[in-house]
C-alpha positions in Angstrom: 232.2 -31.6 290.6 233.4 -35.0 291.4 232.4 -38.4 291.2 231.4 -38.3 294.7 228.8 -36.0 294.6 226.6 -38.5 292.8 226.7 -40.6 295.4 223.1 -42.0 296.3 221.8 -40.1 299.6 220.1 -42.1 302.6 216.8 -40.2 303.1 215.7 -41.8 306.2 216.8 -44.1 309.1 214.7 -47.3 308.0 216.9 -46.8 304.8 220.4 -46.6 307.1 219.5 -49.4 309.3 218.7 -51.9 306.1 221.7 -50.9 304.8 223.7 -51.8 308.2 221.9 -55.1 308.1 223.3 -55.8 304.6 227.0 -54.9 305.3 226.9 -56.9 308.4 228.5 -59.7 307.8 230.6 -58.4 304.6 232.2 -55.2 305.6 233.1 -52.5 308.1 230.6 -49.0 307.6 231.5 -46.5 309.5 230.0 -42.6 309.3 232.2 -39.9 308.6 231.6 -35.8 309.1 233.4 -33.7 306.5 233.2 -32.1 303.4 233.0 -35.3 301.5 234.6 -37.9 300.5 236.7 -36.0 297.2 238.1 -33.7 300.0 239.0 -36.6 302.7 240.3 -39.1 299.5 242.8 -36.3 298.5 243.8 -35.3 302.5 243.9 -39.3 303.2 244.3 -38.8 306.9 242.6 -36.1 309.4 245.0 -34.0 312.1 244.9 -34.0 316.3 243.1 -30.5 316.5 244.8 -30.0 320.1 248.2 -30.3 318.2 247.8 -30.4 314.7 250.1 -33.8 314.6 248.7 -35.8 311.5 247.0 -39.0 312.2 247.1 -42.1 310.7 243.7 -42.4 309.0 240.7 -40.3 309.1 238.4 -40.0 312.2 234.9 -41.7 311.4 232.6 -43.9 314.4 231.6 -47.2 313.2 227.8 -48.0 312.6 228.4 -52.1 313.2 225.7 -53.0 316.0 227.6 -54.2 319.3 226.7 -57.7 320.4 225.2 -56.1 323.7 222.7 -54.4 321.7 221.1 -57.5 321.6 217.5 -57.4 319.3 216.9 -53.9 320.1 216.0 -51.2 317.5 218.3 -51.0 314.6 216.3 -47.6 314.1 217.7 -46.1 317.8 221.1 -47.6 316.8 221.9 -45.7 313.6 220.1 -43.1 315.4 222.4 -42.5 318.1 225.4 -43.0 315.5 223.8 -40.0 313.8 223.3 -37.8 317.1 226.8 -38.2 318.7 228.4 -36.1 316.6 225.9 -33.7 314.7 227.2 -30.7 316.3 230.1 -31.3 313.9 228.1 -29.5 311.2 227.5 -26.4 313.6 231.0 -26.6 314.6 232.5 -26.6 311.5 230.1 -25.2 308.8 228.1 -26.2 306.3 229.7 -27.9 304.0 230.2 -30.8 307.0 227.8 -33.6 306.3 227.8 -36.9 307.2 228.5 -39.3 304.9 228.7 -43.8 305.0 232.0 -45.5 303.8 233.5 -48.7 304.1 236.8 -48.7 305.4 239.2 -50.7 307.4 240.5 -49.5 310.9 243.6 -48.3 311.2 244.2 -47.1 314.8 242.9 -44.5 317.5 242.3 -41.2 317.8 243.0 -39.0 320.7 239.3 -39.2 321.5 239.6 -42.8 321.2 237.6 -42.6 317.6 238.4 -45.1 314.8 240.8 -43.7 312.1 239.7 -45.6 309.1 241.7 -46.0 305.8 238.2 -45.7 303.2 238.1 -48.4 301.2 235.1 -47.6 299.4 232.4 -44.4 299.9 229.0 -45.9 299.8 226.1 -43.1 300.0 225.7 -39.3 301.2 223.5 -39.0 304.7 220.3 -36.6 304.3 218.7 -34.3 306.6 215.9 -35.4 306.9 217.4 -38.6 308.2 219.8 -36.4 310.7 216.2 -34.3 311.9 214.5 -38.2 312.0 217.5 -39.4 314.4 217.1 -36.1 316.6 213.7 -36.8 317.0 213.9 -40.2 317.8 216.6 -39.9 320.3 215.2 -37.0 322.3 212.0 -39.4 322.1 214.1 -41.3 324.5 214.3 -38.7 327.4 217.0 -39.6 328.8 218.4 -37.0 331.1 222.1 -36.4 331.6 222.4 -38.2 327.7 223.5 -36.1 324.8 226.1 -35.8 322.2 229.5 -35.9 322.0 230.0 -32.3 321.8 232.7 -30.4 324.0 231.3 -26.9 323.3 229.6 -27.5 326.3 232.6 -28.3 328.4 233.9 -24.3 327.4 
């Protein structure tokens, strides 16, 4: 057991999106899919999986709201943050969950996601939240839309 595993857990998507709202103007969240943060702290950088070539920080997608995003729903935002990359779990196993850190940009990644250098883990993401984001995306119906997941392209 590590410190980390008492992190507090984000049950739901209200919860996510307050919590993007108060790290708005201070620092840089971004959500990260691994084993956690003892694992990722101890690795300190994730690895191309085309070549295996380490990278310079570890791959995570920012949860900041783009200025285009204007006054929309800071519910569909996190959301969507959420949904991109849930296959991961599938994909990977288990033990994958996501999980909110602040951190500090470091470069790109050869799918041109952040690498981040974790300043700080903040909370654990729940599944309920991950189910509410599913649902509220799909609510969307928007054909030809879905998430970043290249099992598809096989």
């Amino acid at each position: 057991m590590t410190v980390y595993d008492n992190l507090p857990t984000i049950a739901d998507l209200d919860e996510l999106a307050e919590l993007v709202t108060a790290y708005a103007a201070k620092d840089q969240l971004f959500v990260r899919w691994s084993a956690g943060p003892a694992g990722d702290l101890r690795q300190g950088a994730s690895r191309d999986s085309l070549t295996g070539v380490p990278l310079p920080g570890l791959s995570a997608n920012p949860l900041a709201v783009e200025p285009w995003w204007g006054d929309r729903s800071m519910r569909l935002w996190v959301a969507r943050r959420l949904y991109d990359y849930r296959h991961l779990r599938y994909e990977h196993g288990t033990t994958v969950r996501p999980w909110v850190l602040v951190g500090s940009q470091c470069g790109r990644g050869p799918d041109n996601e952040p690498l981040v250098r974790v300043r700080r883990p903040v909370a654990w993401i729940a599944d309920t939240a991950l189910i509410e984001a599913e649902h509220l995306v799909e609510a969307q119906n928007a054909a030809g839309w879905g998430p970043l997941d290249r099992r598809g392209a096989r």
